[in-house]
C-alpha positions as CSV (number, residue, x, y, z in Angstrom):
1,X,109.0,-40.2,-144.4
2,X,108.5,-40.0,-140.4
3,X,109.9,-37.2,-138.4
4,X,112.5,-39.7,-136.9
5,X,114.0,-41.4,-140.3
6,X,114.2,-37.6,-141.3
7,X,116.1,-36.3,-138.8
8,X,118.1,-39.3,-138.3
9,X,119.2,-38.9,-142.1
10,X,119.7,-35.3,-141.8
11,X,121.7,-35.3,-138.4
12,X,123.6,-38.9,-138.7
13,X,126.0,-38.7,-141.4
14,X,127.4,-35.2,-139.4
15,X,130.4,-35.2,-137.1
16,X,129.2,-36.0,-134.2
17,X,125.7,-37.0,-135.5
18,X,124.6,-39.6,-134.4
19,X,125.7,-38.3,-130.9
20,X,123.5,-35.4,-131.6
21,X,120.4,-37.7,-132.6
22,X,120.5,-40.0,-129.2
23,X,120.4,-36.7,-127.1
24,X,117.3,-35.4,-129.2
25,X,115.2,-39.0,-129.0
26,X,115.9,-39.7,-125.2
27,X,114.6,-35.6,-124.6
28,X,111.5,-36.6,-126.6
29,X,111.0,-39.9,-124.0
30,X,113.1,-38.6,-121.0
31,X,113.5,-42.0,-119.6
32,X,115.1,-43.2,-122.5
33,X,118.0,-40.5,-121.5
34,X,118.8,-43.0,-117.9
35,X,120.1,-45.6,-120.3
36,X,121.9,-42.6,-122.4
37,X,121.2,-44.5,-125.7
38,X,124.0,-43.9,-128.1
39,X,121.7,-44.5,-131.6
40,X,124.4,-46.3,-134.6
41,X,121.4,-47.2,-137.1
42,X,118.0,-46.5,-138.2
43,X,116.2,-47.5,-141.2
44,X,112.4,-49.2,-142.3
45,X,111.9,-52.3,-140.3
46,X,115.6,-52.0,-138.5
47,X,117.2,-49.9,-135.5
48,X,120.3,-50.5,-133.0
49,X,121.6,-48.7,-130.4
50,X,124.3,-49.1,-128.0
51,X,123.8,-48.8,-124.1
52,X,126.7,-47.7,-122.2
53,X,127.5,-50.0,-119.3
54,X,128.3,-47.7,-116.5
55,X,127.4,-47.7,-112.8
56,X,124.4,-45.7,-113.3
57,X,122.6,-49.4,-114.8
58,X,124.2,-51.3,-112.8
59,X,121.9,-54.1,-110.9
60,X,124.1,-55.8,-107.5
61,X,126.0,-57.6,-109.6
62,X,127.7,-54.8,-111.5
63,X,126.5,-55.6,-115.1
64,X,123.4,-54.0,-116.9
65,X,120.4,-54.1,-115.0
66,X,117.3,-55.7,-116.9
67,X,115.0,-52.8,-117.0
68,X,117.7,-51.1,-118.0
69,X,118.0,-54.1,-121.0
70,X,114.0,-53.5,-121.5
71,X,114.2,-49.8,-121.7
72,X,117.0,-50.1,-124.4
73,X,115.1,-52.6,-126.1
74,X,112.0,-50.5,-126.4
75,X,113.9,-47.8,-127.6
76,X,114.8,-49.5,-130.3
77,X,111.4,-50.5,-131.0
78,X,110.4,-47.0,-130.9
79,X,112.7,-45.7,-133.2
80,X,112.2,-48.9,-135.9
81,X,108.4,-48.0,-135.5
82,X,108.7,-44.3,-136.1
83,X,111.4,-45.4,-139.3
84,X,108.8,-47.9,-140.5
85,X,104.8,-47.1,-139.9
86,X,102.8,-46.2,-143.0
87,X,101.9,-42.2,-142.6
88,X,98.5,-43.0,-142.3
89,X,98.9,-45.5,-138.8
90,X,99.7,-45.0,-135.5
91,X,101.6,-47.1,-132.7
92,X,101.2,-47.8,-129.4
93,X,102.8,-51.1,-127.5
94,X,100.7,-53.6,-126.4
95,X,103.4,-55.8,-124.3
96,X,106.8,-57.3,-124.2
97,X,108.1,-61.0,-123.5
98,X,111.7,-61.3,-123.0
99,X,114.0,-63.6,-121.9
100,X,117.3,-62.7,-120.1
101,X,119.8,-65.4,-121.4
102,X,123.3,-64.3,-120.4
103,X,125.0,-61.7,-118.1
104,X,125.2,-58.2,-119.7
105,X,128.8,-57.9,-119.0
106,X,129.3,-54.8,-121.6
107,X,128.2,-52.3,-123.4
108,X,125.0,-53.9,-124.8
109,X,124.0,-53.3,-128.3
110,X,120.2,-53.4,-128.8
111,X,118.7,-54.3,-132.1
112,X,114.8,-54.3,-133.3
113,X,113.8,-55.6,-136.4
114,X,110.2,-56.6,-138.1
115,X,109.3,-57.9,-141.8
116,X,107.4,-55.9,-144.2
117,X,104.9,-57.9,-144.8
118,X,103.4,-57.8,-140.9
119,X,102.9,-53.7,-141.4
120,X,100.8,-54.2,-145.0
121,X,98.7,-56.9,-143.6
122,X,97.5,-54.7,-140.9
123,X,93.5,-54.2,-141.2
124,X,91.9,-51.0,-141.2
125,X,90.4,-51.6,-137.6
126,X,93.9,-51.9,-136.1
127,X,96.2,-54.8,-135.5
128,X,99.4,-56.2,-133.8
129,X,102.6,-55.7,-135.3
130,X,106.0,-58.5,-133.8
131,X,108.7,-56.4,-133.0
132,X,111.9,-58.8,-132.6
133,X,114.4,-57.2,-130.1
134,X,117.7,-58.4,-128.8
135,X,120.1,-57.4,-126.4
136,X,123.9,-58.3,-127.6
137,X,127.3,-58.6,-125.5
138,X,130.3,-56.9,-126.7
139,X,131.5,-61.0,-127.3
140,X,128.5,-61.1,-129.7
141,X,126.3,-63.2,-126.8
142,X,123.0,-62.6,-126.7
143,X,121.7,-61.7,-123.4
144,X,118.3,-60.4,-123.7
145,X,115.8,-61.8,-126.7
146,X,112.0,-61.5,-127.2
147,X,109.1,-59.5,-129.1
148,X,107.6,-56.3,-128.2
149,X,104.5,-56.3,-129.6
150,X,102.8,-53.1,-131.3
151,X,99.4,-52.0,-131.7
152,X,98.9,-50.2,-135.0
153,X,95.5,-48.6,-136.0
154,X,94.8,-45.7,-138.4
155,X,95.2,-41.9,-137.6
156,X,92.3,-40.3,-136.8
């Protein structure tokens, strides 16, 4: 089990937890910590996190700026693929397509999923792996959808 989906079911069922867990992940990607990431579930092949809205991502228009959508997003991703990769692999991401469908009016709940199957059928000289992500208004609105895709090869 990964260093992540350990900690995460060490440190999550603990008052204050989860809490706990969002400040650790954004310190070991500092950028994540702009967005303040506020973790509610990790497991194999699913994460979700919450982002705040708050002035500090803000775009002119006074909801959640995209990048600030994107950085959530690959968050997500992150954590999913540090829950999910097979001991023996490594990640990188290789890109992201998104769309931005609605305002992001709220706090905007960020959700990665995969399937099983695309992390088995990865060959031994490295592959890509479809990360689904989303971006969800408090109203249950989608406002941010698309695929981070990962690069997966074997440790060395």
């Amino acid at each position: 089990m990964s260093q992540v989906l350990t900690l995460w079911e060490k440190v999550s069922p603990l008052p204050q937890g989860k809490r706990i867990f969002s400040i650790l992940f954004a310190q070991k990607a500092p950028y994540f910590a702009t967005i303040r990431p506020r973790f509610t579930e990790i497991r194999p092949h699913r994460a979700e996190l919450v982002i705040p809205k708050r002035r500090g991502v803000h775009n002119h228009l006074k909801t959640v700026h995209a990048i600030a959508l994107c950085n959530g997003l690959e968050a997500a991703m992150g954590a999913l693929a540090e829950a999910t990769i097979p001991a023996d692999k490594r990640w990188i991401p290789k890109g992201m397509e998104v769309g931005y469908t609605a305002k992001a009016t709220t706090d905007i709940t960020c959700v990665a999923e995969t399937d099983p199957e695309h992390w088995t059928r990865v060959p031994d000289a490295g592959g890509e792996v479809p990360v689904r992500v989303r971006g969800v208004r408090g109203d249950g609105t989608v406002v941010v959808e698309g695929v981070i895709r990962l690069w997966v090869t074997p440790r060395k």
